[in-house]
Biopython code that builds the backbone (N, CA, C, O; Angstrom):
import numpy as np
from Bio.PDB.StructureBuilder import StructureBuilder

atoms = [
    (1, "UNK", "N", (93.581, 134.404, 75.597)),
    (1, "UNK", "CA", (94.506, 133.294, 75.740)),
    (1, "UNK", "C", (95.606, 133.480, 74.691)),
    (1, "UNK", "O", (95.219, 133.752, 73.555)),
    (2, "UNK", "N", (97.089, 133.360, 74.936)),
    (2, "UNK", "CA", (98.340, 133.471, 74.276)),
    (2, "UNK", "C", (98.267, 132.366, 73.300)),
    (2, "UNK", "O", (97.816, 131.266, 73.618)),
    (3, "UNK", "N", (98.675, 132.623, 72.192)),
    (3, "UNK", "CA", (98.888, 131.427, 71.207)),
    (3, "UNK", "C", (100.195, 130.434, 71.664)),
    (3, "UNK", "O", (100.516, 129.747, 70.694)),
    (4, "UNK", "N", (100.583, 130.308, 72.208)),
    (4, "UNK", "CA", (101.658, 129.733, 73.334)),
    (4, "UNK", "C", (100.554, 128.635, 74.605)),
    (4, "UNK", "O", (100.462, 127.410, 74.684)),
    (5, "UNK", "N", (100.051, 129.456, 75.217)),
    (5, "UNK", "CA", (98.940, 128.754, 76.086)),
    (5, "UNK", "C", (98.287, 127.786, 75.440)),
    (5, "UNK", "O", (98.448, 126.621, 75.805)),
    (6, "UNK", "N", (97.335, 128.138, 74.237)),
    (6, "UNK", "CA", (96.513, 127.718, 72.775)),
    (6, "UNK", "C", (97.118, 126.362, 72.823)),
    (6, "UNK", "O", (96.559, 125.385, 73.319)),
    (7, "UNK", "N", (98.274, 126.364, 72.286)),
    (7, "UNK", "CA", (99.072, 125.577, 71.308)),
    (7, "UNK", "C", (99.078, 124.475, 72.507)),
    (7, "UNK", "O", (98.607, 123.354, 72.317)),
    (8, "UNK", "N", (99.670, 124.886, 73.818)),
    (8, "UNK", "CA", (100.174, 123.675, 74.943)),
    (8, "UNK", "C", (98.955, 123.057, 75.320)),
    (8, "UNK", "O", (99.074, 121.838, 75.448)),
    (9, "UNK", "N", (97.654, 123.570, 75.569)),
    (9, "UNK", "CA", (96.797, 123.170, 75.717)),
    (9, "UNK", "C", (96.025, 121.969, 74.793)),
    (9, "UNK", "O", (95.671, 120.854, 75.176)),
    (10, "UNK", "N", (95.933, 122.373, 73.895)),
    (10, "UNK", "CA", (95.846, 121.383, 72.238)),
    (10, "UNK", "C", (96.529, 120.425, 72.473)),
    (10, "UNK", "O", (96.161, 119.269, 72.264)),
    (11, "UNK", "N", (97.507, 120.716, 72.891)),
    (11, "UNK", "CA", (98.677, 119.257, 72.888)),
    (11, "UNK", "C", (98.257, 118.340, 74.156)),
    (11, "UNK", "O", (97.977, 117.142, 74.128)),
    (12, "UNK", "N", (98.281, 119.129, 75.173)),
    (12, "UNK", "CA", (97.766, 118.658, 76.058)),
    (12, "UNK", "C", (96.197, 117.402, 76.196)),
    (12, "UNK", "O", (95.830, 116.368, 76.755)),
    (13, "UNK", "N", (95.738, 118.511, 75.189)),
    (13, "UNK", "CA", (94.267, 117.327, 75.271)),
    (13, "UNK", "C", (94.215, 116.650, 74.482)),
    (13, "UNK", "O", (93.084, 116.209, 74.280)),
    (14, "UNK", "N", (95.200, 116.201, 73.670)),
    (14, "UNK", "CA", (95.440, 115.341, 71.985)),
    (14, "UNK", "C", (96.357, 114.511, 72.743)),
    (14, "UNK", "O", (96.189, 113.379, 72.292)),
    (15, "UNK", "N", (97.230, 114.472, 73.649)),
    (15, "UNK", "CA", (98.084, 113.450, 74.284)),
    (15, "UNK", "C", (97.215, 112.742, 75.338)),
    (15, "UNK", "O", (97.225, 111.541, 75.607)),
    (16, "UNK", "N", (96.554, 113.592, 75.816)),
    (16, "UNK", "CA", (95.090, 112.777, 77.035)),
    (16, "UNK", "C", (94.344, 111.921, 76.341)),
    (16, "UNK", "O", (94.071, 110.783, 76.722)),
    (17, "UNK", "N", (93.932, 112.508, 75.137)),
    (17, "UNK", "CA", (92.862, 111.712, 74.624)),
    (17, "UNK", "C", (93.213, 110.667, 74.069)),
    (17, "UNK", "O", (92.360, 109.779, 74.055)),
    (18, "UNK", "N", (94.426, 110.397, 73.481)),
    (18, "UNK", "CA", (95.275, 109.265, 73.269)),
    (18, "UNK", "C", (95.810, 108.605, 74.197)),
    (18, "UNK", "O", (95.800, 107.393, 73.979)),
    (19, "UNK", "N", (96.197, 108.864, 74.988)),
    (19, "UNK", "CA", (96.426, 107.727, 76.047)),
    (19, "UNK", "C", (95.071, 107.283, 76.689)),
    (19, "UNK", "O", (95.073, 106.184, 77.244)),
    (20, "UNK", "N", (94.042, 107.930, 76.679)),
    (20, "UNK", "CA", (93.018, 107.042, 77.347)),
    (20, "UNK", "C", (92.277, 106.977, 76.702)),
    (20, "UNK", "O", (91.196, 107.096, 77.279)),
    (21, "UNK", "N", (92.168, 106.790, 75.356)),
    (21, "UNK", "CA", (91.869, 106.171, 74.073)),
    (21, "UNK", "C", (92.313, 104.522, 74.216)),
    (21, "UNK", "O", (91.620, 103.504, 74.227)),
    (22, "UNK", "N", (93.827, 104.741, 74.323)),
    (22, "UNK", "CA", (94.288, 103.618, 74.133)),
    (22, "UNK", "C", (94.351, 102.202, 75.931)),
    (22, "UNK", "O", (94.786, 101.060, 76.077)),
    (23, "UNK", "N", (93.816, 102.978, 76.646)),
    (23, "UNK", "CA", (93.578, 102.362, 77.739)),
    (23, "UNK", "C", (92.117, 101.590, 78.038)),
    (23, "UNK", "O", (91.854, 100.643, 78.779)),
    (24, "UNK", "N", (91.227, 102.452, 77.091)),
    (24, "UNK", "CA", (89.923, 102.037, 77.299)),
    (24, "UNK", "C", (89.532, 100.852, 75.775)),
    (24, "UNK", "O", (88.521, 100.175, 75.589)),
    (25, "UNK", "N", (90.358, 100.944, 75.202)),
    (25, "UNK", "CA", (90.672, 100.159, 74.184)),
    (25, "UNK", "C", (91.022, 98.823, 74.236)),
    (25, "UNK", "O", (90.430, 97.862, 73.746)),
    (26, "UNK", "N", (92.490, 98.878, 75.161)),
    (26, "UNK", "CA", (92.710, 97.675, 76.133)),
    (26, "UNK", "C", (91.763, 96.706, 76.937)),
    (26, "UNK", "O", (91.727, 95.477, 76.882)),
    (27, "UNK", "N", (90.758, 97.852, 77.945)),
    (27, "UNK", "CA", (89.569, 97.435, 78.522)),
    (27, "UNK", "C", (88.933, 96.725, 77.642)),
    (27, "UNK", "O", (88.678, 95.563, 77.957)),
    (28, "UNK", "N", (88.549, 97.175, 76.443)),
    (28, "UNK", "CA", (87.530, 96.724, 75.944)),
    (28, "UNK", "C", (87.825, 95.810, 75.171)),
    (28, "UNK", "O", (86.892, 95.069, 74.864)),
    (29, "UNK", "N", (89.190, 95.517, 74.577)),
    (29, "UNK", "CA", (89.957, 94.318, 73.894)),
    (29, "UNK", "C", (89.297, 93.131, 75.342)),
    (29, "UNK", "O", (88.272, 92.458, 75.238)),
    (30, "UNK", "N", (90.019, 93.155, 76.319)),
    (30, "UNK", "CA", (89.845, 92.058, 77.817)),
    (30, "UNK", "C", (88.661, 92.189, 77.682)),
    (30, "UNK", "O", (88.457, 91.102, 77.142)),
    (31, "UNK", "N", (87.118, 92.921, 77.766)),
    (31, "UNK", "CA", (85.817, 92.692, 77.961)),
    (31, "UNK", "C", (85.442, 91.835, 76.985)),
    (31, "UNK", "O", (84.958, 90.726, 77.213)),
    (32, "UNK", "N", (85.731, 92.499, 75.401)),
    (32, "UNK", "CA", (84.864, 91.621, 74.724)),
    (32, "UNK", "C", (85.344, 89.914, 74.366)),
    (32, "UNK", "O", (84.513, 89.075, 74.018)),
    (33, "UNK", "N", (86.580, 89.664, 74.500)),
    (33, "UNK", "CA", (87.490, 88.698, 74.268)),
    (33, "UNK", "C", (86.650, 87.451, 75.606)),
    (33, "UNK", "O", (86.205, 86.307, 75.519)),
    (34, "UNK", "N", (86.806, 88.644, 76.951)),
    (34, "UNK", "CA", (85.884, 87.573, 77.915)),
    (34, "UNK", "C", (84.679, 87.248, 77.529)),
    (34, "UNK", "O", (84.419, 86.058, 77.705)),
    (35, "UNK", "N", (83.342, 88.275, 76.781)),
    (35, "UNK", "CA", (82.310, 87.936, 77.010)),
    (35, "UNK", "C", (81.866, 86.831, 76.076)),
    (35, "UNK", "O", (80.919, 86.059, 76.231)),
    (36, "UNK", "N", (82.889, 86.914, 74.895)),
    (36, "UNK", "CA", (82.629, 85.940, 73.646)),
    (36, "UNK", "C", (82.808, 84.885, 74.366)),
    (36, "UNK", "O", (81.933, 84.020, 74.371)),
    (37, "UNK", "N", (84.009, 84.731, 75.144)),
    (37, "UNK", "CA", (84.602, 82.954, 75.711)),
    (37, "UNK", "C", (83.333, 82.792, 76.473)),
    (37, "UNK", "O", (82.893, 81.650, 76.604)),
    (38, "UNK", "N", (82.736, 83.735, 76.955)),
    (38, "UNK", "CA", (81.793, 82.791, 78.041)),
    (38, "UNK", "C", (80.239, 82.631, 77.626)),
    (38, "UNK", "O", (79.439, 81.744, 77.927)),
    (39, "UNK", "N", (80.039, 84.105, 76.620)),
    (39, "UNK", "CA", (78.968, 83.817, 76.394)),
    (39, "UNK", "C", (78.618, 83.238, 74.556)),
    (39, "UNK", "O", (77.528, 82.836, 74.149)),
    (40, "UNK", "N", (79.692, 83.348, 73.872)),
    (40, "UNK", "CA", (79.747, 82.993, 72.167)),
    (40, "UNK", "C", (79.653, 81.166, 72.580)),
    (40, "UNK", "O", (79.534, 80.501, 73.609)),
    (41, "UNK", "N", (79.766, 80.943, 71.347)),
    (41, "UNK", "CA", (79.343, 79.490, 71.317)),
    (41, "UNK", "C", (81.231, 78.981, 71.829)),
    (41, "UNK", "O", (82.231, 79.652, 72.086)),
    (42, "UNK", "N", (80.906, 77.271, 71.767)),
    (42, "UNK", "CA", (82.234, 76.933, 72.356)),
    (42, "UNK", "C", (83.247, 76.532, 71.136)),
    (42, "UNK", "O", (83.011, 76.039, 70.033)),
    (43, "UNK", "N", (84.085, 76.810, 71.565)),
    (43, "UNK", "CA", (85.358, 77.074, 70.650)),
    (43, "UNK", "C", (86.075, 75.991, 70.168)),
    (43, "UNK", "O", (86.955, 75.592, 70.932)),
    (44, "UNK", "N", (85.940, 75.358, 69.038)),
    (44, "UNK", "CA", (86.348, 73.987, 68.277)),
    (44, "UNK", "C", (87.709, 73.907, 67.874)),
    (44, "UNK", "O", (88.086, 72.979, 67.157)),
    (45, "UNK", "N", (88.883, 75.263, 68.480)),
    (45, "UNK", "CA", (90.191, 75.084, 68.610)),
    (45, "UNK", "C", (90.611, 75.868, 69.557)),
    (45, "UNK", "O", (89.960, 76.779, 70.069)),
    (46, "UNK", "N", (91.972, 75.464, 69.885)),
    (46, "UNK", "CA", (92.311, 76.526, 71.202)),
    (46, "UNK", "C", (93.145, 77.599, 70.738)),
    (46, "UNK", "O", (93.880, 78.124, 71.575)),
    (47, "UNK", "N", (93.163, 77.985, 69.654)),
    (47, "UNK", "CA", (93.331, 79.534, 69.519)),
    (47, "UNK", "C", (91.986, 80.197, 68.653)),
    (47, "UNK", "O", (91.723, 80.400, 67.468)),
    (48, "UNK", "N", (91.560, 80.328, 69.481)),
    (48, "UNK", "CA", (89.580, 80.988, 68.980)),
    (48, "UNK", "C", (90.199, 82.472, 68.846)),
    (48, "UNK", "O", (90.514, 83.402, 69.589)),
    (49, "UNK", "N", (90.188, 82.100, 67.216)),
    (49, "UNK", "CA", (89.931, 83.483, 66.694)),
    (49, "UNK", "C", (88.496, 84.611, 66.314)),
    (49, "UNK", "O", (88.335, 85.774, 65.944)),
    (50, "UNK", "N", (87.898, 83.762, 66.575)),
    (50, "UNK", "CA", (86.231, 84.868, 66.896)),
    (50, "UNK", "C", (86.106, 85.590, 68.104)),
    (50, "UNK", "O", (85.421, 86.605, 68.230)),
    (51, "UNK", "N", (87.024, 84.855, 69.317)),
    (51, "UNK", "CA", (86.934, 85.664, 70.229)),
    (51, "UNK", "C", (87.908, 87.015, 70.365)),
    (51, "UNK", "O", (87.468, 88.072, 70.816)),
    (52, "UNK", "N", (89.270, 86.849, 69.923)),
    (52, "UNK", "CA", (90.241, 87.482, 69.401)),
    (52, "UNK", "C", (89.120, 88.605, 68.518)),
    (52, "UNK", "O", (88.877, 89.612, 69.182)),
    (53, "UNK", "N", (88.549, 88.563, 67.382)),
    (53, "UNK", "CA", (87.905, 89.657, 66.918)),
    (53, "UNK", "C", (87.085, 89.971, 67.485)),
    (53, "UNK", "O", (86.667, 91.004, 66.962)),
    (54, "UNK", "N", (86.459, 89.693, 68.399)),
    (54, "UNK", "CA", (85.168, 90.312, 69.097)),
    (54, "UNK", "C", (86.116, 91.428, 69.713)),
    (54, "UNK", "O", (86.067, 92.631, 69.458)),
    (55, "UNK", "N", (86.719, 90.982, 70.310)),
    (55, "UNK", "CA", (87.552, 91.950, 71.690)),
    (55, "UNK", "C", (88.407, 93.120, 70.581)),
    (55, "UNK", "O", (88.524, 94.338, 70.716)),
    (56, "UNK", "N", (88.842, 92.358, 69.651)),
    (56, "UNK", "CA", (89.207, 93.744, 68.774)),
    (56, "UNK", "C", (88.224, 94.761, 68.261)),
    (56, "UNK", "O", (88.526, 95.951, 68.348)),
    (57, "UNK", "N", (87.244, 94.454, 67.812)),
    (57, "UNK", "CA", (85.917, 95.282, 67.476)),
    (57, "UNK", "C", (85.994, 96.202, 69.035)),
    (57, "UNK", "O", (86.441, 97.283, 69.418)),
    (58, "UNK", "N", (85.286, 95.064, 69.595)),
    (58, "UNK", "CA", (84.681, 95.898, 70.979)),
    (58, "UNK", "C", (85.895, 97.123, 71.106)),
    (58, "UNK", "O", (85.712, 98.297, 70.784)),
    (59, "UNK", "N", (87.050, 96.611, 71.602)),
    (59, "UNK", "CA", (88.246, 97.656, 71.678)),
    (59, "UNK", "C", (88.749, 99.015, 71.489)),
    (59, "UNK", "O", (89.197, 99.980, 72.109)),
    (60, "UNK", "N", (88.298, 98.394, 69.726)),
    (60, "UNK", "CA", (88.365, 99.489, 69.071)),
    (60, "UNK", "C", (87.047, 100.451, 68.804)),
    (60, "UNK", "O", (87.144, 101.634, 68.478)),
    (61, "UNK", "N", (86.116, 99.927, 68.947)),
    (61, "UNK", "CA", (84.871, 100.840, 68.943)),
    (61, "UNK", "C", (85.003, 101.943, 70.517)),
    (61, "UNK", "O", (85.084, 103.171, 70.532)),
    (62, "UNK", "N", (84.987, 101.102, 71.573)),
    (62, "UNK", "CA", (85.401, 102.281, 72.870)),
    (62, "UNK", "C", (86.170, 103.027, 72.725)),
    (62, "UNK", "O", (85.914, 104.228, 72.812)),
    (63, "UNK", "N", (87.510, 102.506, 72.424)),
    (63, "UNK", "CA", (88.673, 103.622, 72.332)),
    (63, "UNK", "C", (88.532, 104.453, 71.417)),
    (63, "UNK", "O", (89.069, 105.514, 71.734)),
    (64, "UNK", "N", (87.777, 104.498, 69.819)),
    (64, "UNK", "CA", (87.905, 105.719, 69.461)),
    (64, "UNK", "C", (86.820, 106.230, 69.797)),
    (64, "UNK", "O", (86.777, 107.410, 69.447)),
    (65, "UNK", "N", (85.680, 105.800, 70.452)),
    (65, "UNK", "CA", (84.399, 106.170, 70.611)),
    (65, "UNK", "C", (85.064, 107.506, 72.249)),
    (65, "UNK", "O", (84.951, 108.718, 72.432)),
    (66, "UNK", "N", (85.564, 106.610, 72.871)),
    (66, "UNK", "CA", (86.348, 107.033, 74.236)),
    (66, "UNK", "C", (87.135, 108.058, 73.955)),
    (66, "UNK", "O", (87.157, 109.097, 74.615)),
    (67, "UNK", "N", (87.867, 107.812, 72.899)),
    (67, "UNK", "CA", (89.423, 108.614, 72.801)),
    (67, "UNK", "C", (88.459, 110.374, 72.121)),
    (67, "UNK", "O", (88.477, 111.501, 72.616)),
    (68, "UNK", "N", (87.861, 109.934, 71.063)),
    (68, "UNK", "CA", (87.095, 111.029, 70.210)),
    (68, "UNK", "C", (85.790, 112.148, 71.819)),
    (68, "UNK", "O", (85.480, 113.339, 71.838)),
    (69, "UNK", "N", (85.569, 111.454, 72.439)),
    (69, "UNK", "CA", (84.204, 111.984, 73.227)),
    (69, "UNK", "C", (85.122, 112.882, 73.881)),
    (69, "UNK", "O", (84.642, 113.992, 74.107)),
    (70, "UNK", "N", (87.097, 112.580, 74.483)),
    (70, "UNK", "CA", (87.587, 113.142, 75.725)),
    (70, "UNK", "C", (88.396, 114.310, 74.700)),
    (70, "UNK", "O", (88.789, 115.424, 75.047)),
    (71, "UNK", "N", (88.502, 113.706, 73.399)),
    (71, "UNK", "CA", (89.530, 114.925, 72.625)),
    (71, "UNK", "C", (87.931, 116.474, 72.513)),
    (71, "UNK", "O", (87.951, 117.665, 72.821)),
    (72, "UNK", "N", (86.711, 115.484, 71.875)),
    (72, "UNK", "CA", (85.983, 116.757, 72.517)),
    (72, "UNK", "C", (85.758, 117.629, 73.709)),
    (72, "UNK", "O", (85.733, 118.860, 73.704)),
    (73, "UNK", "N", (85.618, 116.945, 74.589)),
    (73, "UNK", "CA", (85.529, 117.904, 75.947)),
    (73, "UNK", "C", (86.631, 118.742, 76.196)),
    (73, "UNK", "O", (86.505, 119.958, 76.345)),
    (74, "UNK", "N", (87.964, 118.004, 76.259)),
    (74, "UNK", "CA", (89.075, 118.613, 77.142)),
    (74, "UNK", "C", (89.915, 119.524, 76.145)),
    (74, "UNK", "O", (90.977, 120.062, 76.458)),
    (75, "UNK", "N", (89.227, 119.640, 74.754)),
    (75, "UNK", "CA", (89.792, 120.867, 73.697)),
    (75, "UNK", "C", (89.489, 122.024, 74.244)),
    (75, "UNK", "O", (88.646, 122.217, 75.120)),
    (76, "UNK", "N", (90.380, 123.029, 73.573)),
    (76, "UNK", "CA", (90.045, 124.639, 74.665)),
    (76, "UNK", "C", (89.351, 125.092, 73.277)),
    (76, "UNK", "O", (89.609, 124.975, 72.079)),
    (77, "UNK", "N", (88.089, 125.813, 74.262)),
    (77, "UNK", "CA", (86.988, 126.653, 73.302)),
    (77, "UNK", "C", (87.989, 128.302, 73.317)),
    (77, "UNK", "O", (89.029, 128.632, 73.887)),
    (78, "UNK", "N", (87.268, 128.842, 72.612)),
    (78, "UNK", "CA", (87.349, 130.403, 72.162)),
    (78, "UNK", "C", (87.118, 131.179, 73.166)),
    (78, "UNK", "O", (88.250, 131.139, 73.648)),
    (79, "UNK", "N", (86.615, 131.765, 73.767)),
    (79, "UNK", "CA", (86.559, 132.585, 75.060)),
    (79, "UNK", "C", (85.625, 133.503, 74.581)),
    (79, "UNK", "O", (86.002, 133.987, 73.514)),
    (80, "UNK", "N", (84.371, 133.995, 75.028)),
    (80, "UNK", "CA", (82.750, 134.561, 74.600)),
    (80, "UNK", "C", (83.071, 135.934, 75.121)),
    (80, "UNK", "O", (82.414, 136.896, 74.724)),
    (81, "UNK", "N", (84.029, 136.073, 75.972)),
    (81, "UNK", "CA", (84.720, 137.597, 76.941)),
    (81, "UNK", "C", (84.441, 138.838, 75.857)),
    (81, "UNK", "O", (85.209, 138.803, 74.895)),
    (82, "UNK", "N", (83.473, 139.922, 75.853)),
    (82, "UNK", "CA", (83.639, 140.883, 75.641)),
    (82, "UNK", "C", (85.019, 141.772, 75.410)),
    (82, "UNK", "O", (85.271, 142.482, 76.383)),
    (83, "UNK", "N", (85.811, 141.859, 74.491)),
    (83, "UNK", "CA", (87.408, 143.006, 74.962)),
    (83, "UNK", "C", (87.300, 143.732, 75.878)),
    (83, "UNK", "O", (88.078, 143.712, 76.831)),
    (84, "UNK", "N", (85.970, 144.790, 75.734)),
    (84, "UNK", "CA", (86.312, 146.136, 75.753)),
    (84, "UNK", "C", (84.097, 146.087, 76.535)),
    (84, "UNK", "O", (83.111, 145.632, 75.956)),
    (85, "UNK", "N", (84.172, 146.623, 77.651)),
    (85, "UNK", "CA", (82.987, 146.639, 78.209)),
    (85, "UNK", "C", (81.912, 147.849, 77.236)),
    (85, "UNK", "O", (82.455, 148.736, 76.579)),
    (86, "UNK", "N", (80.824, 147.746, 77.270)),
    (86, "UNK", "CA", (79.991, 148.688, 76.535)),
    (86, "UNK", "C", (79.978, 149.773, 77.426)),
    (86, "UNK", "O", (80.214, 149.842, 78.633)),
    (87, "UNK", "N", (79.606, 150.727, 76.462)),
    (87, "UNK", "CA", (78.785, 152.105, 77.385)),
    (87, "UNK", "C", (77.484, 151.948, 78.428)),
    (87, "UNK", "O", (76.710, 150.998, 78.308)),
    (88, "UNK", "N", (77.394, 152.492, 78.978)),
    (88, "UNK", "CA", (76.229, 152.528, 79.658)),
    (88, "UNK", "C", (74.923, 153.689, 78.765)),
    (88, "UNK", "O", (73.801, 153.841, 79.247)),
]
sb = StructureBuilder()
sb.init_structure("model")
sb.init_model(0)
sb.init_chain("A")
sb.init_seg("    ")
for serial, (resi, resn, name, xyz) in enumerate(atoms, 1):
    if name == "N":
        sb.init_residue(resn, " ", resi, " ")
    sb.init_atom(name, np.array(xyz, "f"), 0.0, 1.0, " ", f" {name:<3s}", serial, name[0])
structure = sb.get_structure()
């Protein structure tokens, strides 16, 4: 693989993994924000900030949990290819 290829590829899976880092982040901001309102106790003002941090925790635990699992996979490995075939 060309250090040109290398390089675009890297970029490639560091811009993936950040954008759906930051999408599953979102998700999980809306999940946990819902599950507190419905399932946390009831909320003694109407800007409930416990639920606001739940959904930020949750959020942020997926997305880098999310963002970190896809920057592993979709990184380019080394290549195991022999150069040069052996003798017989």
């Amino acid at each position: 693989m060309t250090q040109r290829t290398k390089l675009t590829r890297v970029a490639a899976a560091v811009v993936f993994s950040l954008i759906m880092g930051a999408l599953l982040a979102f998700g999980g901001f809306l999940l946990g924000t819902y599950l507190w309102s419905h399932f946390g106790p009831a909320p003694t003002d109407p800007d409930d900030t416990d639920a606001l941090l739940c959904g930020l925790f949750t959020g942020g635990l997926i997305g880098i949990v999310g963002g970190t699992t896809l920057l592993w996979k979709f990184w380019p490995r080394a290549t195991t290819e022999d150069p040069k075939p052996r003798p017989r």
